[in-house]
C-alpha positions in Angstrom: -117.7 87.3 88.6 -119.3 84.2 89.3 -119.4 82.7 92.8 -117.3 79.6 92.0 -114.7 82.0 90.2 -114.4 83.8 93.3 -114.4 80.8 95.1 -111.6 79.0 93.3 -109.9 83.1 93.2 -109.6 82.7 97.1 -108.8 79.1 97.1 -105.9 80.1 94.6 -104.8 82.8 97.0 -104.8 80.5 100.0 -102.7 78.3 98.4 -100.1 80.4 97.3 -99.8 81.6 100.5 -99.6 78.5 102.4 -96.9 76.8 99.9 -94.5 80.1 100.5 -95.5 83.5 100.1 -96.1 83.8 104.0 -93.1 85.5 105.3 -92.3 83.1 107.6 -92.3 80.2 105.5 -90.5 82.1 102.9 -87.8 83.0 105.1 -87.0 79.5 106.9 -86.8 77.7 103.3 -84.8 80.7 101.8 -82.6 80.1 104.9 -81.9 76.9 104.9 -81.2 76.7 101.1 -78.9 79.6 101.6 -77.0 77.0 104.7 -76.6 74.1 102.2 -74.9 76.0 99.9 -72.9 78.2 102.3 -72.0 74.8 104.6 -71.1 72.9 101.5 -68.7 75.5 100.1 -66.8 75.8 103.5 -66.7 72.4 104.4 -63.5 70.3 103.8 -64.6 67.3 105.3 -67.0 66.0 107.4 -67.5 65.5 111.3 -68.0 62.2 113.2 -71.8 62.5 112.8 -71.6 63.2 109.2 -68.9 61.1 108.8 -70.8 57.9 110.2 -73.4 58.5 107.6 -71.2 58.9 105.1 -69.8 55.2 106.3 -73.0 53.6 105.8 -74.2 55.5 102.7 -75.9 53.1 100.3 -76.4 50.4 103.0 -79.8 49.9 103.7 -80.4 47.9 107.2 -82.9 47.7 110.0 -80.3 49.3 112.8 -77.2 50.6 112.1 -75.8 49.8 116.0 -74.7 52.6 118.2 -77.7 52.6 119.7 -79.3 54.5 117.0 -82.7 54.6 115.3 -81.8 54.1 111.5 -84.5 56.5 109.7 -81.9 59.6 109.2 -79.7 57.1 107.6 -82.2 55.9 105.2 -82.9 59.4 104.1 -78.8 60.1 103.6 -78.9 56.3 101.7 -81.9 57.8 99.4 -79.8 61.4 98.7 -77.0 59.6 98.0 -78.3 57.5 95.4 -79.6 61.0 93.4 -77.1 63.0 94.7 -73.7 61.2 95.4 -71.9 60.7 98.1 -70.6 64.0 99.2 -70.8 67.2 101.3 -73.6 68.5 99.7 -75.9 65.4 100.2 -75.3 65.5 104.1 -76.3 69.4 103.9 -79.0 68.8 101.7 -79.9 66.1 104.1 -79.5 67.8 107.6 -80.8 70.9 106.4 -83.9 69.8 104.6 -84.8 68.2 107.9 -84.5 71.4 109.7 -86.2 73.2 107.5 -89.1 71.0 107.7 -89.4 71.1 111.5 -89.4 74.9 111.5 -92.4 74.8 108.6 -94.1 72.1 110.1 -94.1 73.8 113.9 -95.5 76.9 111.9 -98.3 75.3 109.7 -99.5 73.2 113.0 -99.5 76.0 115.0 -102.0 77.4 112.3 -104.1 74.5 111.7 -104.5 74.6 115.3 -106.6 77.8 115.2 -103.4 79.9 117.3 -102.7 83.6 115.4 -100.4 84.3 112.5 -97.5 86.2 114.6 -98.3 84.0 117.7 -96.7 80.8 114.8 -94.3 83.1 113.5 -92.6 83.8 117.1 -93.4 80.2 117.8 -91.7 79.0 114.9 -88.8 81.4 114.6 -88.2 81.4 118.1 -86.7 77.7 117.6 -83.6 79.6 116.8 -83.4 81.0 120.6 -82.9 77.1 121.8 -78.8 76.9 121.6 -79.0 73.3 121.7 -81.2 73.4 118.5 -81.0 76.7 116.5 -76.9 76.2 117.0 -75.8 72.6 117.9 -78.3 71.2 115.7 -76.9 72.8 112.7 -73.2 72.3 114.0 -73.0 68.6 114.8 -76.0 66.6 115.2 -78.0 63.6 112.6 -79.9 61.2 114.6 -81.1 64.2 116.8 -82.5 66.1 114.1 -84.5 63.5 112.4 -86.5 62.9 115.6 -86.8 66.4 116.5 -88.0 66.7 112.7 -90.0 63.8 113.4 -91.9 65.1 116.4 -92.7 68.0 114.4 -94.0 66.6 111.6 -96.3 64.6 114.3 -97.7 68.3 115.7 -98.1 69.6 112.1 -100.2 66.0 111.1 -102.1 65.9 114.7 -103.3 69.2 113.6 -104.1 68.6 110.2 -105.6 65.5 111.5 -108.1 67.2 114.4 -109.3 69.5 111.6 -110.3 67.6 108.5 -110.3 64.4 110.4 -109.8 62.5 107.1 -108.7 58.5 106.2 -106.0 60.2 104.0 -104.6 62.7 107.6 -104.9 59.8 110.1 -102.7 57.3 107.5 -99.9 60.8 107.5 -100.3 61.0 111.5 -100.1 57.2 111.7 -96.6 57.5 109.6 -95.4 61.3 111.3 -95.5 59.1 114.4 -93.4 56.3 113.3 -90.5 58.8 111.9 -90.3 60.2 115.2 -89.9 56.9 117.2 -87.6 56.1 114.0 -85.7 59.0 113.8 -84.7 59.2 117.5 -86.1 56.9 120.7 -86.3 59.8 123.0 -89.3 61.2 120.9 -91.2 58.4 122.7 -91.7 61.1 125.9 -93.3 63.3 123.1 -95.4 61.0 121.9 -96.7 60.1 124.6 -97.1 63.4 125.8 -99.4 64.1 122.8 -101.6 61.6 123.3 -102.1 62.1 126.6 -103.0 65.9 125.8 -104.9 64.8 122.8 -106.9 62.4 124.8 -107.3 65.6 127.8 -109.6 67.7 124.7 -113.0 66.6 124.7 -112.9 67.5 120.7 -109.6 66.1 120.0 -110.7 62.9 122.0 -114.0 62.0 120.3 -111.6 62.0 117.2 -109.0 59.6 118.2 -111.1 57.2 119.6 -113.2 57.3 115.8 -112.2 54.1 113.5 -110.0 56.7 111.7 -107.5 56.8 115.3 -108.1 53.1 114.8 -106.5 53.6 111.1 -103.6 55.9 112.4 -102.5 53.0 115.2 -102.6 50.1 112.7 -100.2 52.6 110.6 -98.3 53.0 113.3 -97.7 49.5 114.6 -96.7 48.3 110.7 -94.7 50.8 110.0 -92.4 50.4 113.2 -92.7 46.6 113.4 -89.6 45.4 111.2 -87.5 47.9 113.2 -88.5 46.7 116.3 -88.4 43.2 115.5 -84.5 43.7 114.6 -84.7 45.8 117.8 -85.5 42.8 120.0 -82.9 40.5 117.8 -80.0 42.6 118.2 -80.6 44.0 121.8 -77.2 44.6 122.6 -76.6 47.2 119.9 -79.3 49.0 120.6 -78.5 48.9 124.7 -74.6 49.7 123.7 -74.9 53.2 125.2 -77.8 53.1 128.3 -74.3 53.8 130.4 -74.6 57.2 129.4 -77.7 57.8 131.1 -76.1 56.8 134.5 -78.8 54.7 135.7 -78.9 54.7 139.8 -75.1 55.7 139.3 -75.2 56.7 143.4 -76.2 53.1 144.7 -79.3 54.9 146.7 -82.9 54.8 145.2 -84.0 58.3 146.4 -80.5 60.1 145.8 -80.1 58.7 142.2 -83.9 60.1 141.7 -83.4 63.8 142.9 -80.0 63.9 141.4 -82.3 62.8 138.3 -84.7 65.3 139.0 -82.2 68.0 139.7 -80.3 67.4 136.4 -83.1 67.3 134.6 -84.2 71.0 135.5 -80.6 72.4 135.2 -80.9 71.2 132.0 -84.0 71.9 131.0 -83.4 75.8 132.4 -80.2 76.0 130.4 -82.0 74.5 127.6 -84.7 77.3 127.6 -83.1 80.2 129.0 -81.9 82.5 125.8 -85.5 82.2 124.8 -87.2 82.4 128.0 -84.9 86.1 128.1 -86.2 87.3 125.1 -89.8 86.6 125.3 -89.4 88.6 128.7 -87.8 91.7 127.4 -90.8 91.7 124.7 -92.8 91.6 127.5 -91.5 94.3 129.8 -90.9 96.3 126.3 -94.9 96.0 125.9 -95.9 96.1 129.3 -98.2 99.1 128.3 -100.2 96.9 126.3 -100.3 94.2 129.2 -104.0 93.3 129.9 -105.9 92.9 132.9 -107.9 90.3 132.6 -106.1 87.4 130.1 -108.5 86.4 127.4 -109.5 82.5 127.9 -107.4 79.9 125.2 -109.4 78.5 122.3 -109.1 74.6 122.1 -105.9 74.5 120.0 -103.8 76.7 122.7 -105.0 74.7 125.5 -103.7 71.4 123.6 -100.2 73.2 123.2 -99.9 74.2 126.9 -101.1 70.4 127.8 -98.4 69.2 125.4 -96.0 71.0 126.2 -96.7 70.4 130.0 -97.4 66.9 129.7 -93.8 66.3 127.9 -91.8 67.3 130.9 -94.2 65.5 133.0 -93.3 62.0 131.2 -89.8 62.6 131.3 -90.4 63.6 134.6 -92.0 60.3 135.2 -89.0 58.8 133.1 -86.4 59.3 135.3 -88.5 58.5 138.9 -89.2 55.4 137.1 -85.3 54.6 135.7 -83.2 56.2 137.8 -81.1 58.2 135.4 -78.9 60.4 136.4 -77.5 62.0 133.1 -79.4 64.1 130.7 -77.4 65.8 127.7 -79.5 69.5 126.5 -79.6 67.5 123.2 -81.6 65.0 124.7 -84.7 67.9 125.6 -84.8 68.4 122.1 -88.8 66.6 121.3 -89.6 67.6 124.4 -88.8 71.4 124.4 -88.8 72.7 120.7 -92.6 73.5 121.2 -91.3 75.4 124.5 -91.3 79.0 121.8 -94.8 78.3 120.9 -95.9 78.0 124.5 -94.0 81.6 125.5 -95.9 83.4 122.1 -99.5 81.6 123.2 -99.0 83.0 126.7 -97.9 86.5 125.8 -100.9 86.8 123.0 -103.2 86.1 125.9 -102.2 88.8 128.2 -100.6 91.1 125.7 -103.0 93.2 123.1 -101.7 93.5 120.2 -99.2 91.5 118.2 -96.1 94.1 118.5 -94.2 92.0 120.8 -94.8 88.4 118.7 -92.9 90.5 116.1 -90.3 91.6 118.1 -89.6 88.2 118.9 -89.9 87.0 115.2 -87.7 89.8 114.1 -85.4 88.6 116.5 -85.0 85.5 116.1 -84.8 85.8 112.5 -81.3 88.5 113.1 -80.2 85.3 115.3 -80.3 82.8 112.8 -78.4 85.6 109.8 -75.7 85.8 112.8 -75.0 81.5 113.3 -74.2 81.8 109.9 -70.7 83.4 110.1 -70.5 81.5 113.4 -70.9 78.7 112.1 -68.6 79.0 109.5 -66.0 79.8 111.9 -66.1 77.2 113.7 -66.8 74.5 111.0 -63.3 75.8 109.8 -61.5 76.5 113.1 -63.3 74.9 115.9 -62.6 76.5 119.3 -60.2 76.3 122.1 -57.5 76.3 119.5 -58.3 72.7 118.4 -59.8 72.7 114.8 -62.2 70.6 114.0 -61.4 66.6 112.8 -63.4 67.9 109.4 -60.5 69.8 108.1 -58.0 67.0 108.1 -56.7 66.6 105.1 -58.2 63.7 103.9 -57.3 63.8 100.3 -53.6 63.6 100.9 -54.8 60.5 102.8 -56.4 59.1 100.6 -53.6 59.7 98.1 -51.7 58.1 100.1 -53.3 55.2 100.8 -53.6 54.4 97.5 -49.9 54.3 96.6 -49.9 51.4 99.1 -52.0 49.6 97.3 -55.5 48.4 95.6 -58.0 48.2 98.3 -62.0 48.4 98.5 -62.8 47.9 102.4 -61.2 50.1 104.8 -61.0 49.4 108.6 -60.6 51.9 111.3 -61.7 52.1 115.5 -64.6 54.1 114.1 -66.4 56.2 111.3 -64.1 59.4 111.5 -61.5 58.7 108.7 -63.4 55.7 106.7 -66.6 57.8 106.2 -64.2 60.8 104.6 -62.6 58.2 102.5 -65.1 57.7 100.8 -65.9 61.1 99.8 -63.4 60.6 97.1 -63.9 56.3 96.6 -67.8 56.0 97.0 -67.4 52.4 96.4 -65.4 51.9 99.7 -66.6 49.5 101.7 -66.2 50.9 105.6 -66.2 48.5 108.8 -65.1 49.5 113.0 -65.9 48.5 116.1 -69.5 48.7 117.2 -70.5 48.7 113.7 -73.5 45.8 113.3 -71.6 42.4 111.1 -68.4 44.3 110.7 -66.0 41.2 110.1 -68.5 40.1 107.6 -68.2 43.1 105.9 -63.9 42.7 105.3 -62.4 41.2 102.3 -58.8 41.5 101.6 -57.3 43.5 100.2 -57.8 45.9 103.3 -56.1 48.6 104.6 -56.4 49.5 108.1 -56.0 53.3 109.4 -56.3 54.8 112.9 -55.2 58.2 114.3 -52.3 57.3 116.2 -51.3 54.4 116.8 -53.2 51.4 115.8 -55.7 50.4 118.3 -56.2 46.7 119.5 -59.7 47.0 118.8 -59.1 47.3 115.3 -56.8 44.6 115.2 -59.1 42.1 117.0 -62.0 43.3 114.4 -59.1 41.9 111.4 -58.5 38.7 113.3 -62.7 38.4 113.9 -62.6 38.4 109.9 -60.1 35.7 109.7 -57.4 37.9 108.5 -53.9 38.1 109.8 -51.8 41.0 110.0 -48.7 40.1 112.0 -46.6 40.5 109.1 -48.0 43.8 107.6 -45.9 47.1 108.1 -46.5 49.4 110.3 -46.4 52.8 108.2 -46.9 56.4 109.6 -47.9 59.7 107.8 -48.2 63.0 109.1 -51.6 64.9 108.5 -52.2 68.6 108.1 -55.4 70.9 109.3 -56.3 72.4 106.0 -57.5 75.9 107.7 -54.4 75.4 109.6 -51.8 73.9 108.5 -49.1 74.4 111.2 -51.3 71.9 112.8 -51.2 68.0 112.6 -52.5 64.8 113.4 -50.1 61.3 113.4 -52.0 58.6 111.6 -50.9 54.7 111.4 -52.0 52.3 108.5 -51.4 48.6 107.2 -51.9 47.3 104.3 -52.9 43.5 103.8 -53.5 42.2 100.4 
């Protein structure tokens, strides 16, 4: 055989195993095709994440309010328009993204230089996180395209530091601005890569070459409509900073250690479930435990750094803000590299790779048993209160319609709108806190709130110039459709 036969022979091979015949790779994308259909087929309805998006489906805008970056809303917009507006878009959505964090944490990992199982536990082990192996997949949007976002940024920084090409410092330029897009807390990671980029004497030289130059000016015009609209409409994108509890006790230094505390509860609960497993691997291999650790190539020194420097920024964060209040959600860009760190560290003072597979093993039999789980409590929530998805929404809708023609529907927020319109696409939704709402309502309208109406709604009719003082009042009784002996009282005018 000739030598550029063998040549493009091994190219072939390399290919083939990069684009999915690694195991790893294989088994996130078989997984996560395997949760979009199981999801979709036991879903009734959606939840108030998934229900927002489904409210502003085919509305493409700069923000969407709620304090909110709008990118995981423009990829729902874009399914939509191939798929439809239904359950399966928002799981072909949610888990797409998911799937493409876990791939992209693997291949950067391995661009990096770090070892096959050392990526594979690193990877895998995302499924130890609770707050994203589980709550990710149960409830959150916004979360999960910045998450994804972040990752995508490890996966290009990598590429980028290897074949430091015009075409990989144009994707890192763009990985960067889907972060910032996809949530604003991915800012701390960010940062945090820069700063450990800029700490590696070989990652340095290359982002200070004219292509880093090439990657900024990407960077800065990809986010600049955004944050133009950002600075115009400053109050939506403010709406929620209460939740951080800035200086909530009134005294500088007791606002910043309750910060500081609350940030390491968190970040310990956050961890913990993997943190346990990557132990017992450890203590289960201890007779393979080495002496003297081996010293870290360039590419796991720049994960420790990153990984390091991102709680330090947060860190920094709060000293600087004062917040008191962090949600485990919140960790998310900072800690979903925290699996990669553990299987780096146990590589260099474990021989042998028995324990990285362990861990992968593991974490794979952890992700096969959220299925079920999640399942159960898509259809049943927990506590005995089932979740607002399983409403029964059609009836509603049915309903609704006997009162009369209508295309926009008003409600105090996205819940019962945004499952409207999985059987009237063409609805046109509007609440409170939703960015030009009144414009958005044109009689006829129907208005529909669990419970009573609220006032809120009201006021958002009269901000429209419509009057409703002399619509009826009507009341209908909704059933849980996993379970029915359970219900939920919901008001609605009509106004032609």
């Amino acid at each position: 055989m000739q030598q550029g036969s063998i040549s493009e022979a091994l190219s072939g091979a390399r290919k083939r195993r990069w684009l999915g015949a690694d195991p790893t790779l294989r088994f996130v994308l078989i997984y996560f095709a395997l949760q979009i259909i199981f999801v979709t087929f036991v879903s009734n309805g959606a939840s108030i994440d998934d229900a927002e998006q489904l409210a502003y489906a085919g509305s493409w805008q700069l923000g969407y309010g709620s304090s909110q970056q709008p990118l995981y809303n423009w990829i729902v917009s874009a399914a939509t328009a191939v798929f439809g507006v239904n359950l399966f878009t928002l799981q072909l959505v949610k888990f797409g993204l998911l799937a493409s964090m876990y791939a992209s944490v693997y291949c950067g990992a391995r661009l990096l230089g770090l070892g096959r199982w050392v990526a594979a536990a690193g990877a895998l082990g995302i499924f130890l996180l609770p707050p994203i192996g589980w709550e990710s997949q149960r409830a959150l949007t916004h979360s999960v395209a910045g998450v994804a976002g972040c990752a995508w940024t490890f996966f290009c920084f990598a590429w980028h530091m290897k074949s430091k090409s015009w075409f990989s410092a144009v994707a890192l330029g763009l990985a960067m601005a889907a972060a910032l897009l996809g949530k604003l807390n991915a800012t701390f990671f960010i940062l945090a890569l820069l700063i450990a980029g800029f700490s590696v004497s070989d990652y340095r030289r290359t982002l200070l070459s004219r292509t880093g130059l090439l990657t900024l000016v990407v960077l800065v015009a990809a986010l600049a409509p955004v944050g133009l609209w950002m600075l115009e409409h400053s109050r939506h994108v403010t709406a929620r900073s209460h939740k951080f509890a800035f200086d909530n006790s009134g005294s500088l230094l007791i606002s910043r250690a309750t910060g500081i505390g609350v940030m390491l509860l968190k970040t310990v609960l956050f961890s913990c479930v993997a943190v346990i497993f990557f132990a017992i691997a450890v203590w289960r291999n201890r007779a393979d435990i080495i002496a003297r650790s081996r010293a870290m190539g360039t590419g796991e020194r720049f994960v420790v750094l990153l990984v390091s420097w991102s709680l330090g920024v947060v860190f920094v964060g709060i000293v600087i803000s004062g917040a008191t209040r962090i949600e485990d959600r919140w960790l998310q860009p900072v800690l979903f590299l925290l699996p990669l760190l553990l299987a780096l560290l146990s590589s260099c003072h474990i021989r042998g790779d028995r324990g990285l597979r362990q861990i992968a093993f593991w974490s794979a039999v952890a992700a096969l048993v959220i299925m079920p789980v999640l399942a159960l409590n898509l259809s049943y929530g927990r506590a005995g209160k089932p979740p607002i998805g399983q409403l029964d929404y059609k009836s509603l809708y049915e309903q609704l319609r006997e009162a009369g023609d209508f295309q926009v529907v008003v409600s105090e927020g996205p819940q019962i709108p945004g499952n409207l319109r999985l059987y009237d696409p063409n609805l046109v939704v509007a609440y409170p806190g939703m960015p030009g709402a009144a414009s958005r309502i044109r009689q006829p309208v129907v208005v529909v709130s669990t419970g009573e109406l609220s006032q809120g709604v009201l006021n958002l009719l009269a901000a429209a110039g419509i009057s409703s003082s002399h619509a009826e009042v009507r009341r209908t009784t909704l059933h849980y459709v996993s379970q029915p002996d359970l219900t939920q009282d919901v008001s609605y005018i009509f106004v032609p």
